[in-house]
N, C-alpha and C positions, 0 to 999 in steps of 0.2 A: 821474497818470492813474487812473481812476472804472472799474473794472468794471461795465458796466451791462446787461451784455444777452450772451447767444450771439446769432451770425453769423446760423446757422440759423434764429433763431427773426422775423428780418427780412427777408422776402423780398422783391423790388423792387414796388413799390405800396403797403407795408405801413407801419402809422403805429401807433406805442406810445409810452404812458407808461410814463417813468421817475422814480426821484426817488433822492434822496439828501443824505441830513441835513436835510428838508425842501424843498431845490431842488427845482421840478419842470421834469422835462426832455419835450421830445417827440424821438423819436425817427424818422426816416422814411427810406426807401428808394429813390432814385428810377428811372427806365425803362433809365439805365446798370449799374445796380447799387453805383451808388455810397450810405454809407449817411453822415445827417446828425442831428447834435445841434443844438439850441436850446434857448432858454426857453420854456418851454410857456404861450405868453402871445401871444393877436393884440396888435403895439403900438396894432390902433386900439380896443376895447373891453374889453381883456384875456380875452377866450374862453380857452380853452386849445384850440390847436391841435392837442394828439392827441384830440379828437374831429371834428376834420377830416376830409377828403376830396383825394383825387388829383384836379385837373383838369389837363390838358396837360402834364405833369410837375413842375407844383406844388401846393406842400403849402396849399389850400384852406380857410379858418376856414369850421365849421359855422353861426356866427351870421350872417354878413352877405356872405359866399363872397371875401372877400379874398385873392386869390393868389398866392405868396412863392417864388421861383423856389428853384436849387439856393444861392445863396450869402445867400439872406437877404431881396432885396430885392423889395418888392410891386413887381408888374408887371402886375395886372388887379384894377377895382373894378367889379364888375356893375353898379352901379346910375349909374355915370357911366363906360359903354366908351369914350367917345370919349378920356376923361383918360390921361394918360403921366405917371402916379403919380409923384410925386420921389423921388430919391433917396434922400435922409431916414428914408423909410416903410419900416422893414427890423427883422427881428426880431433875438435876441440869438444867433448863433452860439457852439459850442464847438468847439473843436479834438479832432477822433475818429479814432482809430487803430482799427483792425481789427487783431487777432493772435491766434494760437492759438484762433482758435475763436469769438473775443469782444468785444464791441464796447468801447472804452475811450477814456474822454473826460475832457480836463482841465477840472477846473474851479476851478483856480487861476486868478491871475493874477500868472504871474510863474515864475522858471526855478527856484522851489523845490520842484518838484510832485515825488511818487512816481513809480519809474519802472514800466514794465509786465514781464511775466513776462517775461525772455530767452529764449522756449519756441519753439526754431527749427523749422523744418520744418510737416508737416500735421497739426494737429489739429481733431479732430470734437467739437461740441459735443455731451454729453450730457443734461443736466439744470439750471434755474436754478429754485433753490428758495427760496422765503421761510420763516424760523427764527421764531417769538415764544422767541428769547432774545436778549441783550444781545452785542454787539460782543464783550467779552472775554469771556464765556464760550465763545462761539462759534470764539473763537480758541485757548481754550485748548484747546477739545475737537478739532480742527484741528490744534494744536502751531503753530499760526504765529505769528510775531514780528511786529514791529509794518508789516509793509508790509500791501498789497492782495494779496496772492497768495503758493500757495505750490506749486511744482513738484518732484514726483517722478516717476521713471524714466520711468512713464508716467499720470501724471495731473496734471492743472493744477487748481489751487482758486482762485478769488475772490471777494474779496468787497467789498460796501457797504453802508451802514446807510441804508435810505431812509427812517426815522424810528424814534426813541429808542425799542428793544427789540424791533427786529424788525430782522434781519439778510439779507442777500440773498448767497446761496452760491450762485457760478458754475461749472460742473463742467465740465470738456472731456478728452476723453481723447487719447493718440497712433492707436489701433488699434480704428478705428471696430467693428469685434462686439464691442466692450468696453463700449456705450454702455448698453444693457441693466444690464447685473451693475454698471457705474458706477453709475447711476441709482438705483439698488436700494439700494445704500449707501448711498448722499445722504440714501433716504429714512428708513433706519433711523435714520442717523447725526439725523434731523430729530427722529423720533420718541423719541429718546432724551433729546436736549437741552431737547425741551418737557416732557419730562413731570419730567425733576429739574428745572425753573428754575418749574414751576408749585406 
């Protein structure tokens, strides 16, 4: 599992891109609050679907208004209403856990994937920051070994590389008036790492 996002920063109607190792994902929220990963690709002209739109509690392609309900599959083509779109016509789901804060999505395929923080109880997302430094540098400055995450007392770190030398640090804390002062390190810790790796 992919750290790709704070909880927070997806609120129900809400549609973001992600990416990771060049994957690009769309992200979206729907009217229950449940949140959904895909490939960020209409299957009928390849749009990318996070510049889409909510209609009826689906996620909408901005080029031609294709409508993809919560588990994938088109259920409305504006330009022929009367059609009962097949089933076929469905974009690529991921499998997305929520925990501690943060959205995390497999994108493996297959029961050899990383696993997510064991980070029990409530944590509040603080900060998600993009690094211009490389994967292990980032991790060395970190201290963290080779997973997606690393937990202390009270803070959660994760992270993903959504393309070669830029690194995406997840930050959540346990004790939300901590999101402040968390953040604020993130951001030194950022300003640090760009200016030796420049």
């Amino acid at each position: 599992m992919i750290p790709v996002a704070l909880s927070k920063d997806l609120a129900p109607g809400d549609i973001a891109p992600a990416r990771h190792r060049g994957l690009s994902l769309v992200l979206w929220r729907d009217e229950a609050g449940i949140a959904h990963a895909w490939e960020d690709r209409c299957p009928h002209r390849g749009v990318r679907l996070s510049l889409g739109f909510m209609r009826d509690n689906r996620l909408a392609c901005l080029y031609h208004g294709w409508q993809f309900d919560t588990e994938g599959r088109c259920r409305a083509i504006p330009a022929h209403p009367e059609l009962n779109p097949p089933s076929t016509i469905r974009t690529r789901p991921y499998e997305l856990i929520e925990k501690a804060g943060m959205i995390w999505v497999d994108l493996t395929s297959g029961d050899d994937r990383p696993l997510i923080a064991p980070a029990e109880g409530i944590w509040h997302g603080a900060r998600s920051l993009g690094i211009r430094a490389t994967e292990h540098d980032t991790r060395a400055a970190l201290v963290m070994d080779e997973g997606q995450w690393r937990l202390s007392a009270d803070r959660l770190l994760a992270l993903h590389t959504p393309v070669e030398g830029i690194t995406m640090v997840h930050l959540a804390v346990r004790d939300a008036s901590h999101r402040e002062q968390a953040a604020s390190w993130l951001l030194r810790l950022r300003d640090t790492l760009e200016e030796t790796s420049c």
